[in-house]
LOBAVEX-513865 format. One line per field, with one value per residue (C-alpha): residue number from 1; residue in three letters; chain; x, y, z. Coordinates in Angstrom, 3 decimals, decimal comma. Layout:
REM LOBAVEX-513865
nr	(NUM ...)
rest	(ALA ...)
kette	(A ...)
east	(X ...)
north	(Y ...)
up	(Z ...)
END
This chain:
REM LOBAVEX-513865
nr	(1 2 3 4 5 6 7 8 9 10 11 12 13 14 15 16 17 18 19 20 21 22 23 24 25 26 27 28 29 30 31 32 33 34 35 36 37 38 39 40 41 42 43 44 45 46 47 48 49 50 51 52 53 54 55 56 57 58 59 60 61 62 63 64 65 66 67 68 69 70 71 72 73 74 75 76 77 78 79 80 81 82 83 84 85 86 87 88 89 90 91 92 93 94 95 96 97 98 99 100 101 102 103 104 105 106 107 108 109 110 111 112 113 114 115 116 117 118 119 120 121 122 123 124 125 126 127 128 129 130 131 132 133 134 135 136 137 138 139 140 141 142 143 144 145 146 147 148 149 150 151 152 153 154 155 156 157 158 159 160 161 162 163 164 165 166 167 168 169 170 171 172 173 174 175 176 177 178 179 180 181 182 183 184 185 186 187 188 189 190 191 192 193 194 195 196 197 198 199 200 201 202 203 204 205 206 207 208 209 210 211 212 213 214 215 216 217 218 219 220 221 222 223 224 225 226 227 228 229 230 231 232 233 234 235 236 237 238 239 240 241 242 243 244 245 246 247 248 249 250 251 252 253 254 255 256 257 258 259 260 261 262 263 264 265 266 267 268 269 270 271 272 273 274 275 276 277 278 279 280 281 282 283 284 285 286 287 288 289 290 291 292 293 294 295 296 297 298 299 300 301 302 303 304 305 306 307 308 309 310 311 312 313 314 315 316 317 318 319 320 321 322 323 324 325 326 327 328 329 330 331 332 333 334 335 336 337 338 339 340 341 342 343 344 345 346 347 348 349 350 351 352 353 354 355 356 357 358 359 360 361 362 363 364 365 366 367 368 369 370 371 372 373 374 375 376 377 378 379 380 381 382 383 384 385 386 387 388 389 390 391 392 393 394 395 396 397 398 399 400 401 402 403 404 405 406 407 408 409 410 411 412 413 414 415 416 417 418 419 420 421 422 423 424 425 426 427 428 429 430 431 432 433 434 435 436 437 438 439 440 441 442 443 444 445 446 447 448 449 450 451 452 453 454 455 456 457 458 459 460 461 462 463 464 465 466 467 468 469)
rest	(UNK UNK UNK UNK UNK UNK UNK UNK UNK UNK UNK UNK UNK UNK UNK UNK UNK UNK UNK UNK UNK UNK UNK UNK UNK UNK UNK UNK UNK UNK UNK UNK UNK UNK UNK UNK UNK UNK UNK UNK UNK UNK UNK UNK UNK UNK UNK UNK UNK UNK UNK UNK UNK UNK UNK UNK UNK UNK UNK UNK UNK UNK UNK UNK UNK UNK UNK UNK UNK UNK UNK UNK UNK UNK UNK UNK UNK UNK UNK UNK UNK UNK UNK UNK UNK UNK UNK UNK UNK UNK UNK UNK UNK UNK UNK UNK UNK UNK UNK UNK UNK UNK UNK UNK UNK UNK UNK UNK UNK UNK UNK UNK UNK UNK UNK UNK UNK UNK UNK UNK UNK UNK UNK UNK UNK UNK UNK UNK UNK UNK UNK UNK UNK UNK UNK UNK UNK UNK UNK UNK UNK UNK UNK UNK UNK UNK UNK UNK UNK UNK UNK UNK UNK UNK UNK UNK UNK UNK UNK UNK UNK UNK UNK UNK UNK UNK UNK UNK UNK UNK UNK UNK UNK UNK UNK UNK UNK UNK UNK UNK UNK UNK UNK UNK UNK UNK UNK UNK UNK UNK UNK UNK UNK UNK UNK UNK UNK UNK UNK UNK UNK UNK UNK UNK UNK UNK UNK UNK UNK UNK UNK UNK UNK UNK UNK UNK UNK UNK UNK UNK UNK UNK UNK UNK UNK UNK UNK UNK UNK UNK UNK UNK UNK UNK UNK UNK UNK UNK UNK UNK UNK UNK UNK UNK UNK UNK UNK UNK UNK UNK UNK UNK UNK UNK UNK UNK UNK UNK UNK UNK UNK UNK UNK UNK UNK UNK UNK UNK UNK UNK UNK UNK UNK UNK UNK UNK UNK UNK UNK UNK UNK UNK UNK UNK UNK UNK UNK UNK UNK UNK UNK UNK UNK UNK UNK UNK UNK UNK UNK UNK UNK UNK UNK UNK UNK UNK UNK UNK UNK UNK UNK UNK UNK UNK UNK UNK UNK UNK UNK UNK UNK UNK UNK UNK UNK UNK UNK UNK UNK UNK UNK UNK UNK UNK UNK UNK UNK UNK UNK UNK UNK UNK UNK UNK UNK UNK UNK UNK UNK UNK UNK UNK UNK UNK UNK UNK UNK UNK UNK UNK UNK UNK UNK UNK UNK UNK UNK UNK UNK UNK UNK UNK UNK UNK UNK UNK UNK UNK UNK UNK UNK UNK UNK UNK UNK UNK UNK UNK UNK UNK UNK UNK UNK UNK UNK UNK UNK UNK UNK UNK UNK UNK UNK UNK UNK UNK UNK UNK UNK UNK UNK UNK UNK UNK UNK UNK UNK UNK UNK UNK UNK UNK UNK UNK UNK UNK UNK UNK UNK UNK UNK UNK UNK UNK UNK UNK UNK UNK UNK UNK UNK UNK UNK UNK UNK UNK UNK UNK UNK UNK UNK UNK UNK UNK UNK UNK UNK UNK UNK UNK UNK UNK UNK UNK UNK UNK UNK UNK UNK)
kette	(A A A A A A A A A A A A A A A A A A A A A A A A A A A A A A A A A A A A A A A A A A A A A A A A A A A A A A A A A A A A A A A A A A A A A A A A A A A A A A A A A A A A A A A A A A A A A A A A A A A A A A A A A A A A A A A A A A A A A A A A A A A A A A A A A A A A A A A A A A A A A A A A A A A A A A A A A A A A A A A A A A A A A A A A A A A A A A A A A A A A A A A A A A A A A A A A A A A A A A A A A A A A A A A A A A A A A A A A A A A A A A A A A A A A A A A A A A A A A A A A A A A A A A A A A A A A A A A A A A A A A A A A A A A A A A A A A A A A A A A A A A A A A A A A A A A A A A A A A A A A A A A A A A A A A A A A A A A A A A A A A A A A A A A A A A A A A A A A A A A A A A A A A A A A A A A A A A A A A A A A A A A A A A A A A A A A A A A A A A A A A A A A A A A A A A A A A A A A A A A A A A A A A A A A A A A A A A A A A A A A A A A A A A A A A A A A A A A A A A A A A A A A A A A A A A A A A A A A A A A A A A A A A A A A A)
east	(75,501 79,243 79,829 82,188 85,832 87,041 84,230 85,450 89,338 88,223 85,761 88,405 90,781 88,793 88,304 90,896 92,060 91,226 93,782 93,442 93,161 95,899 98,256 98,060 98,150 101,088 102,880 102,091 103,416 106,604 106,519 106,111 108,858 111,186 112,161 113,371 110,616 112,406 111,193 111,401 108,988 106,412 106,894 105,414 102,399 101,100 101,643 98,694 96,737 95,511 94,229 97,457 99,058 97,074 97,868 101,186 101,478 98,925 101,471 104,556 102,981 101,425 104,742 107,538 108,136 110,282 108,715 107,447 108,026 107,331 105,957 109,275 110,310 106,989 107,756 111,882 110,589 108,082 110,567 110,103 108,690 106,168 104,738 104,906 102,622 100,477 99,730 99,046 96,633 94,986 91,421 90,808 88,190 86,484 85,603 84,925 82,110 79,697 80,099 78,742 80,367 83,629 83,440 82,988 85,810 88,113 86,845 88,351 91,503 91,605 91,023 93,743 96,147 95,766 96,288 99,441 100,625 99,430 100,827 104,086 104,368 103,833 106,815 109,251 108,545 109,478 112,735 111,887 113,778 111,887 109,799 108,103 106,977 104,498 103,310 102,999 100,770 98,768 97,904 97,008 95,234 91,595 91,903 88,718 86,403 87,188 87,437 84,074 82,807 83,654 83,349 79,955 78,981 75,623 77,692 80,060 77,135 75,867 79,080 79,907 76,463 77,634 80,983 79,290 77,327 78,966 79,055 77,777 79,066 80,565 82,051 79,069 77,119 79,976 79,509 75,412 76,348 79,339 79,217 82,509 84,076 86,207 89,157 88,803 88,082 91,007 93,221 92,307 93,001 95,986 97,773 96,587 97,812 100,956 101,058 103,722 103,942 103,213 99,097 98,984 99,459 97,635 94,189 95,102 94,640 97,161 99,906 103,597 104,861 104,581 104,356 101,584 99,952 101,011 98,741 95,887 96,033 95,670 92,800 91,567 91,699 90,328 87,256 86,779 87,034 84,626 82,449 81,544 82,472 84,691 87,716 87,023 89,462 87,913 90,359 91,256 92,362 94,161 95,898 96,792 98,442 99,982 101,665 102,373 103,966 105,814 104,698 102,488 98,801 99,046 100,541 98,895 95,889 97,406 100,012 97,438 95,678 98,938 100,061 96,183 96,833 100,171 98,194 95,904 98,623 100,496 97,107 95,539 97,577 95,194 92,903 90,048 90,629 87,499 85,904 88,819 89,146 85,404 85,639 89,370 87,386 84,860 87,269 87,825 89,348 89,692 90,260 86,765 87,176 85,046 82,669 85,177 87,605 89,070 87,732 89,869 92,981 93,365 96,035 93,433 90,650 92,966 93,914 90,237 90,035 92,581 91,436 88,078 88,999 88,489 88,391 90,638 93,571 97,404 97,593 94,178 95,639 99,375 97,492 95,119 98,811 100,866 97,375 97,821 101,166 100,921 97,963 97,812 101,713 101,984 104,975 105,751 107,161 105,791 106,735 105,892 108,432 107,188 109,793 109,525 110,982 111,585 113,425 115,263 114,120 111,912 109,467 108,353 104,834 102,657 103,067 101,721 104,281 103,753 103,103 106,065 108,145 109,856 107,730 109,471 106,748 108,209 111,614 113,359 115,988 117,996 119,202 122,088 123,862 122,528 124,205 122,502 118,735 120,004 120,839 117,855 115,558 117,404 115,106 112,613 114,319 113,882 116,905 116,913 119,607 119,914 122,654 125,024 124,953 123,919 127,685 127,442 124,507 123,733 125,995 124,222 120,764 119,040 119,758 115,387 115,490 118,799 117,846 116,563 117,814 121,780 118,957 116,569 115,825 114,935 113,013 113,398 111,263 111,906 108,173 107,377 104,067 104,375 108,131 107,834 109,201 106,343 108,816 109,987 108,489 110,173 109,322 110,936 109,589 110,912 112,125 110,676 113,230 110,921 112,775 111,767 110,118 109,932 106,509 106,413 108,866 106,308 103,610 105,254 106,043 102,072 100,983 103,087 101,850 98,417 98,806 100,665 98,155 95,349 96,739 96,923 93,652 92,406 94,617 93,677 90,026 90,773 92,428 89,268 87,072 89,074 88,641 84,845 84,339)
north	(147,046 146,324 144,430 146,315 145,379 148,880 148,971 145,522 146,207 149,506 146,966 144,639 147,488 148,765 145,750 145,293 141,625 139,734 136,722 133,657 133,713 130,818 132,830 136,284 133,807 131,852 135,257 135,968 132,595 133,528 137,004 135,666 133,045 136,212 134,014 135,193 135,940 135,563 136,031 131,845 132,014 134,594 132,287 129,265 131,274 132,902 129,560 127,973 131,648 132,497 135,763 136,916 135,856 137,876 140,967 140,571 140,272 143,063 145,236 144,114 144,567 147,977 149,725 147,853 147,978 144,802 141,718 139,477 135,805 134,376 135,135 135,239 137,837 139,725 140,068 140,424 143,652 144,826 144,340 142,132 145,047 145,946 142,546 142,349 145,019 144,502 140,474 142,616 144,894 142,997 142,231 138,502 136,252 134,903 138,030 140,094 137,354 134,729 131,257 129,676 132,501 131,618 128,140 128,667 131,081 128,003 125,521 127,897 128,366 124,145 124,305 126,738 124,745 121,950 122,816 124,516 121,770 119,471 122,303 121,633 118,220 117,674 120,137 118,271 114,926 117,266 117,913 121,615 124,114 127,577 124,952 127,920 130,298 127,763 126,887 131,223 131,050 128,385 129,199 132,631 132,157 131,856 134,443 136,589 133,451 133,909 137,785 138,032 137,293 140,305 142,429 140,605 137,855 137,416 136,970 134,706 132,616 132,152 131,934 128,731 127,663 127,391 126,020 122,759 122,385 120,036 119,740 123,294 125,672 127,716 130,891 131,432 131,472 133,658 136,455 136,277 136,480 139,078 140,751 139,050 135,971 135,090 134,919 138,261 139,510 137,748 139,029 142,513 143,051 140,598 143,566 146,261 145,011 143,632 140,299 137,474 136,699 133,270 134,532 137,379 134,564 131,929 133,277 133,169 130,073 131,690 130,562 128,574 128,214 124,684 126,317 127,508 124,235 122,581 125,254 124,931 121,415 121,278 123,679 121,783 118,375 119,861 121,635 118,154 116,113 118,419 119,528 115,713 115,006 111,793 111,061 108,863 110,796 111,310 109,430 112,828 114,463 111,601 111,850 115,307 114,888 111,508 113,423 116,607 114,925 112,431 109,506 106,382 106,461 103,603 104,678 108,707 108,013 106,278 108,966 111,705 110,097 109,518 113,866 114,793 112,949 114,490 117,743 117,080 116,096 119,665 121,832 120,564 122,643 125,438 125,003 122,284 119,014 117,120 117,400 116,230 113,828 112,241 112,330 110,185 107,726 107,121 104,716 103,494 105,802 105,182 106,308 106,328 105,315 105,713 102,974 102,056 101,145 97,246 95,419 96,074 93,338 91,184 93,973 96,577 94,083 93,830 97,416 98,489 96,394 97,428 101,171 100,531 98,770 101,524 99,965 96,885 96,322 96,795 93,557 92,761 95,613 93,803 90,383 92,559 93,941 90,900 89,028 91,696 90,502 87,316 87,026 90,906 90,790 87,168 86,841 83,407 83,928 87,155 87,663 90,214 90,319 92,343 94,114 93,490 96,368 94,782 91,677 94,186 91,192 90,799 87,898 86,378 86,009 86,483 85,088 83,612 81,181 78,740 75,059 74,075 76,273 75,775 77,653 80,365 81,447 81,687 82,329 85,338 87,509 89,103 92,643 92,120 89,508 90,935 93,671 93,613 94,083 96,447 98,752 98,220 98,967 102,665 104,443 103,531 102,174 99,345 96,690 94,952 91,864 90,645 88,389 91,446 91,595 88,641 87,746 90,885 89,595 86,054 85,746 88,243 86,730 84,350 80,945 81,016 83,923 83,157 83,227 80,125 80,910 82,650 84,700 85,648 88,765 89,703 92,866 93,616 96,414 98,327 99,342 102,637 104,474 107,767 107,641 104,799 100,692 98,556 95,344 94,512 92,999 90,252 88,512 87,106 84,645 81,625 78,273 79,713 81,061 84,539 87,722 90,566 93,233 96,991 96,671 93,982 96,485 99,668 97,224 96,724 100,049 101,166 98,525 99,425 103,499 102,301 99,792 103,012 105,446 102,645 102,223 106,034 107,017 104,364 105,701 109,070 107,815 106,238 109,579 111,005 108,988 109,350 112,981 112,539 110,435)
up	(92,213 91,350 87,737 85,915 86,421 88,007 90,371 91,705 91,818 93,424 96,155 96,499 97,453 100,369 101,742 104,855 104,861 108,229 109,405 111,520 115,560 115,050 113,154 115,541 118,591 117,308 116,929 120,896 121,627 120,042 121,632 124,887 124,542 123,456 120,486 117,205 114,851 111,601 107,940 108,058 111,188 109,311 106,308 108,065 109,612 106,098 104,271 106,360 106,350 103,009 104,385 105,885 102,415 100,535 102,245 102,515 98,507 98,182 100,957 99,111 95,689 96,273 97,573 95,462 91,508 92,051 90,946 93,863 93,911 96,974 100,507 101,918 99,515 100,203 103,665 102,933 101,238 103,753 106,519 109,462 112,026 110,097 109,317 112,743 112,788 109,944 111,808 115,393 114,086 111,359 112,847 113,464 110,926 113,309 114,898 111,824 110,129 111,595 111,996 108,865 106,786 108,325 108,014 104,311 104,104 106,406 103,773 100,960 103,059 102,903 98,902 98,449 100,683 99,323 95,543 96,809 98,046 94,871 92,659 94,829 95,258 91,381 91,229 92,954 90,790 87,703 89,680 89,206 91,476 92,614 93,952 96,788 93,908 93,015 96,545 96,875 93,469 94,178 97,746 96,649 93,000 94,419 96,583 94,884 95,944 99,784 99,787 98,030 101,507 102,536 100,047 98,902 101,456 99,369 95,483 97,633 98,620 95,202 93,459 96,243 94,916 91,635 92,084 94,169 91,280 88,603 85,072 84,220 82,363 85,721 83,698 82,392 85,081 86,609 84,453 84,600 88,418 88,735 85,257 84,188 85,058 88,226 86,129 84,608 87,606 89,979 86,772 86,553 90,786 90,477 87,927 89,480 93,185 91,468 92,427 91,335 87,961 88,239 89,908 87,015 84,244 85,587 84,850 81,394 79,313 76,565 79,016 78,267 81,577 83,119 86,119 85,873 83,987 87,430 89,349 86,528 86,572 90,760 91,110 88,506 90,532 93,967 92,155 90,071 94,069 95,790 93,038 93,029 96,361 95,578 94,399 91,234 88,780 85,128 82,867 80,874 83,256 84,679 81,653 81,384 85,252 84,084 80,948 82,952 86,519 84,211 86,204 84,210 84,218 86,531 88,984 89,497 91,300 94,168 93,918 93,486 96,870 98,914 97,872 99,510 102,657 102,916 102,364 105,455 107,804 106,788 106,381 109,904 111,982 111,044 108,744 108,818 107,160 107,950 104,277 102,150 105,114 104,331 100,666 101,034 103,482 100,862 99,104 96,210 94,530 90,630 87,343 85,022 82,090 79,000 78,285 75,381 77,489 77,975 81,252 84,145 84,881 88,007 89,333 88,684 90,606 93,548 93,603 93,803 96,474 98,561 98,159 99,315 102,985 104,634 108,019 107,530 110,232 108,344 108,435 106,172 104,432 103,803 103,017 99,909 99,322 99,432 96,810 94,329 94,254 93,700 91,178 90,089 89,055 88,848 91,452 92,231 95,793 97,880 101,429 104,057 106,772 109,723 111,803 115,518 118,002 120,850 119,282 116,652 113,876 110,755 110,846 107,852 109,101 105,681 102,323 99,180 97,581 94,673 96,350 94,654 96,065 100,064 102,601 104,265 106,710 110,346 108,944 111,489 110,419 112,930 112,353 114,184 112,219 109,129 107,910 104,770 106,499 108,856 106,277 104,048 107,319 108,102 105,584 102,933 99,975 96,990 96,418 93,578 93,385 89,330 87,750 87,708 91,383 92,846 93,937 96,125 97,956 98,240 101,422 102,869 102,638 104,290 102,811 101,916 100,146 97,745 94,297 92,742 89,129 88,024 85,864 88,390 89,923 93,634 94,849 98,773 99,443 103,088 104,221 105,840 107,138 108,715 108,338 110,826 109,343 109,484 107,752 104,031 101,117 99,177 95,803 93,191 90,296 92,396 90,076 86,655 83,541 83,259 83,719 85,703 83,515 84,206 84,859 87,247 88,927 88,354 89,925 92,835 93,345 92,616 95,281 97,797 97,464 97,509 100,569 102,405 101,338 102,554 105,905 106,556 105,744 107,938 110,867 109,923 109,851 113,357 114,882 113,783 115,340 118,475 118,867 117,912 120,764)
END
């Protein structure tokens, strides 16, 4: 019976790595087509095949000295031929195990992807560079848990066992298990096969490189939403991903949400997405808080609410939006103006407007004599006219939607889903003297990530009901 650390780095050794059908097919395709295959190409296919990354790292690592940092410079050092090679003659997963094993081994592949990406995205809000080392360390940090299936199909079994359990102490019951814990374990093969850095370190909690927080922190999150099966967020860790992304408390869930289904659309491709799929459907998503904690606002209220319509039209989804807005925020004029196609227009056909205040519903803004909306409409972007700019602008807008005060402040938000304009936003705080704060602004912002995460999952929901039936 293997427990001893050399006896498993000596097991995991042995064991000859199997890859996708996808990825081998993918490479036919390409053959056939007598296209390039380019390290960029081979790139792509190993970032969705955590078994073919593996290997290649364990290749690279096993006949270079040279530190490796990322896939692409684990095949640059291989050489293109024989990755070509290694991918041809590699045996396929779903030929090597049986269904049920590989279905557990796919629903690894899906963890692993998606804290890669989380790891990632988180990343790129710190406006750090090297930005594909931490995708290559994060896709590949867990890669004991879907080996152990073949090197130990019934330890894998139990060891899933454990990890679906939650709140239990898991590294203990690890090493009463494997004779050490996964860590130690995933640490001593990760030296010995000389993998990146950033996988070596990670298994230690001794570590000072945000990096590798950002890839603790993710595989942290995914255990936490499956372990449970939900996506309520416990409010410390919330907190440590709040302080570590560098984005408020307030606004990380909905963030945290809208960077998973990101990871589906990227991850389905080739691996499965239908259980991180169900657990987003099962809205709302929160933070929990300890019992100590002050009753949730109205903005929190209407938040809630628009996370759990989980089968709500965009529209019922804009009108939760465009309430939150009004009496979350406290907005005294909020307008959704929906862009029509075929007219090339934005109607102003939903709003909430103090009764004092002029209705603007039916107003229609033509994108051709408005310069101003044209330009806002070409991509997703927030304008904000103040006192300092107002002179700029108020020719440009509609004569409804001029500012009411020299003091006030106007936010024009253009509104995208699937990189597709579904209209604009507008509010202001109409006829009253109160200034625009920065976190009516950050409220805004939060509500319109949360309505655009909403209105995906239900048309992911929808697509997936569609190929069901």
């Amino acid at each position: 019976m293997v427990n001893k650390l050399p006896e498993w780095i000596t097991a995991f050794s042995d064991c000859e790595i199997p890859v996708l059908h996808k990825s081998k097919y993918r490479l036919y395709e390409l053959q056939q087509e007598e296209r390039d295959i380019t390290i960029s190409v081979l790139t792509d296919i190993a970032r969705q095949d955590p078994g073919l990354s593996i290997a290649l790292l364990r290749h690279a690592g096993r006949s270079t000295k040279k530190e490796i940092t990322t896939l692409s410079h684990a095949i640059s050092l291989i050489s293109i031929p024989i990755v070509i090679k290694m991918l041809s003659d590699l045996p396929e997963l779903e030929k090597v195990l049986d269904k049920k094993m590989i279905a557990r081994i796919m629903n690894n592949y899906s963890h692993q992807f998606q804290i890669a990406f989380m790891a990632k995205e988180w990343s790129v809000m710190r406006k750090e560079s090297e930005n594909n080392e931490i995708f290559t360390a994060g896709l590949n940090r867990g890669f004991v848990r879907f080996l152990m299936f073949l090197v130990d199909s019934d330890k894998a079994l139990a060891l899933e066992n454990i990890y679906n359990t939650p709140d239990q102490d898991h590294k203990l019951k690890e090493k009463e298990l494997l004779g050490n814990s996964v860590d130690e374990i995933a640490q001593a093969i990760a030296l010995n096969w000389n993998l990146p850095e950033l996988i070596r370190e990670s298994y230690s909690g001794k570590h000072h490189n945000p990096k590798i927080t950002g890839i603790r922190l993710a595989t942290e999150l995914i255990h936490q939403i499956y372990s449970h099966f939900s996506i309520h967020y416990p409010e410390h860790l919330i907190d440590r991903i709040s302080e570590y992304s560098r984005m408020s408390q307030i606004r990380i869930a909905g963030k945290t949400n809208q960077i998973l289904v990101n990871a589906i659309r990227n991850g389905q491709k080739y691996l499965p997405y239908q259980p991180l799929l169900k657990i987003i459907m099962c809205y709302p998503s929160s933070i929990i808080k300890t019992e100590n904690t002050p009753a949730r606002n109205d903005l929190a209220d209407y938040i809630k609410l628009l996370r759990a319509n989980t089968t709500g039209k965009p529209h019922e989804l804009i009108e939760i939006a465009i309430k939150s807005m009004k009496l979350g925020v406290g907005f005294a004029r909020v307008c959704f103006m929906s862009f029509d196609k075929n007219e090339q227009c934005l109607k102003a056909n939903m709003q909430l407007i103090d009764k004092s205040l002029p209705d603007i519903k039916n107003m229609k803004i033509s994108l051709e004599l408005n310069k101003l909306f044209m330009q806002l409409l070409k991509k997703e972007q927030t304008l904000c006219i103040n006192p300092k700019n107002q002179h700029k602008y108020n020719e440009l807008l509609p004569s409804q939607l001029r500012p009411m005060q020299s003091t006030a402040t106007i936010i024009i938000n253009s509104f995208y889903v699937n990189e597709k304009v579904l209209g604009c936003f507008f509010v202001d705080h109409g006829q009253t003297s109160k200034q625009l704060c920065k976190r009516d602004l950050q409220s805004f912002q939060l509500i319109c990530a949360e309505l655009k995460t909403a209105i995906e999952s239900v048309m992911i929901k929808n697509k997936a009901a569609q190929k069901v039936a």
